[in-house]
C-alpha positions as CSV (number, residue, x, y, z in Angstrom):
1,X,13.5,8.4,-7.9
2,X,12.8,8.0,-4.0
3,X,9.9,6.4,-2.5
4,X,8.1,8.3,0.1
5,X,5.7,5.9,2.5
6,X,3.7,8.8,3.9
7,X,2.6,8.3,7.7
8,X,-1.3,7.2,6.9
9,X,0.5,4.0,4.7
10,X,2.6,3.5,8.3
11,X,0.0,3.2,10.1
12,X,-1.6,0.5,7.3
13,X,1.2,-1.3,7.8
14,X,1.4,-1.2,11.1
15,X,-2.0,-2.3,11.2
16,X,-1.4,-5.4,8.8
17,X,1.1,-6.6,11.0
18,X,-1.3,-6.5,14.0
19,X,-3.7,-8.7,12.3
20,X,-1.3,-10.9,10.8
21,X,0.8,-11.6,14.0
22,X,-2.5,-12.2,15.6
23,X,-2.8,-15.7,13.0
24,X,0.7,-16.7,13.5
25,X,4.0,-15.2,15.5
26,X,6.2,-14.4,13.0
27,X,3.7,-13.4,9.9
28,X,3.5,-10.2,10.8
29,X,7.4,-9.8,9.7
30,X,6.9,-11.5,6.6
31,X,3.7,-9.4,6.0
32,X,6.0,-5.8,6.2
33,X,9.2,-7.9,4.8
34,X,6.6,-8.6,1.4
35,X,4.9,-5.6,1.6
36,X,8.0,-3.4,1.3
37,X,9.6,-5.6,-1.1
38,X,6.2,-5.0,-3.6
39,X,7.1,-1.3,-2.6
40,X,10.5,-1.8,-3.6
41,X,9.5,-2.3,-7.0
42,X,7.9,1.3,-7.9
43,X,11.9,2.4,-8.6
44,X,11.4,0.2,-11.7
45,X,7.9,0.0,-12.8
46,X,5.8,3.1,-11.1
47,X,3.4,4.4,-13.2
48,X,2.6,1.3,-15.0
49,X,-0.2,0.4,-12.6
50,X,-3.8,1.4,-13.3
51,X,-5.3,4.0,-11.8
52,X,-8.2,3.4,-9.1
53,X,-10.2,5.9,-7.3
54,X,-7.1,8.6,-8.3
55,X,-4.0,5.9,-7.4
56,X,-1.9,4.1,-9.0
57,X,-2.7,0.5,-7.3
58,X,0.2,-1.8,-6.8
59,X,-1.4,-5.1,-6.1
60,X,0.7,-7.4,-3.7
61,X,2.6,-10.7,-4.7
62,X,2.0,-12.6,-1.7
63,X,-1.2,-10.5,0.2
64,X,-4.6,-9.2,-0.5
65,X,-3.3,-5.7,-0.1
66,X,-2.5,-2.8,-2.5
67,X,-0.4,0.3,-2.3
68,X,-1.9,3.4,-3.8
69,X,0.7,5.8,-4.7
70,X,1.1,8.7,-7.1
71,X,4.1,10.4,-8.5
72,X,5.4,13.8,-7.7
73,X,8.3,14.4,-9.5
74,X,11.0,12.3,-8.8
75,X,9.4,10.8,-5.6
76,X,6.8,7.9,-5.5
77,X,4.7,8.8,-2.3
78,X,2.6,5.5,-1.0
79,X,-0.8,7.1,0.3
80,X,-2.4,4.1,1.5
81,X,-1.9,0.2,1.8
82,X,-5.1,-1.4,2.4
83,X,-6.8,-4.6,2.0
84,X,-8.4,-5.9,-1.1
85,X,-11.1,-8.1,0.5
86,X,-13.1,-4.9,2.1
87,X,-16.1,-3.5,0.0
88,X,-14.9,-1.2,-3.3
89,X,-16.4,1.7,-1.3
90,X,-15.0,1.3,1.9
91,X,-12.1,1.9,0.5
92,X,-13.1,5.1,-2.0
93,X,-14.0,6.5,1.0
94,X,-10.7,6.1,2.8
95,X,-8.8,7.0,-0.6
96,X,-11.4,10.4,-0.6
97,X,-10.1,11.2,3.1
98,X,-6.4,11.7,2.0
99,X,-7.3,14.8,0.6
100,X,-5.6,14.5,-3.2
């Protein structure tokens, strides 16, 4: 399997990194450097996540974020990585805007 971060997950990340380098220099690399290592993980256990909203939700070790991903074959394609602590619908709505 391959892991796919598709460019609206980029820009999540990118955007995480903002934030948390804005708190403390040097967070925002150990944000991303988590964050891809969580991703990492889907070569051994995607799939096994629940489903939410149409996802498969990877809940973070060390952030409030989650990775929604689905499978496509052999590739795991990360849709969106977005922060836990916003409003159940906020994020629906985002998920809805990918267009799966």
């Amino acid at each position: 399997m391959k892991i796919l971060i598709l460019p609206s997950a980029r820009d999540d990340l990118a955007d995480g990194f903002d934030f948390y380098e804005r708190q403390r220099e040097g967070l925002g690399n150990y944000f991303q450097e988590s964050l891809f290592s969580d991703v990492e993980s889907l070569l051994l256990y995607a799939g096994n996540h629940l489903k939410s909203f149409g996802y498969f939700r990877l809940l973070s070790k060390r952030f409030p974020y989650a990775a929604y991903y689905d499978i496509d074959g052999q590739t795991i394609r990360i849709w969106a990585v977005l922060d836990c602590r916003q409003a159940p619908e906020s994020i629906r709505r985002r998920l809805a805007k990918l267009g799966k």
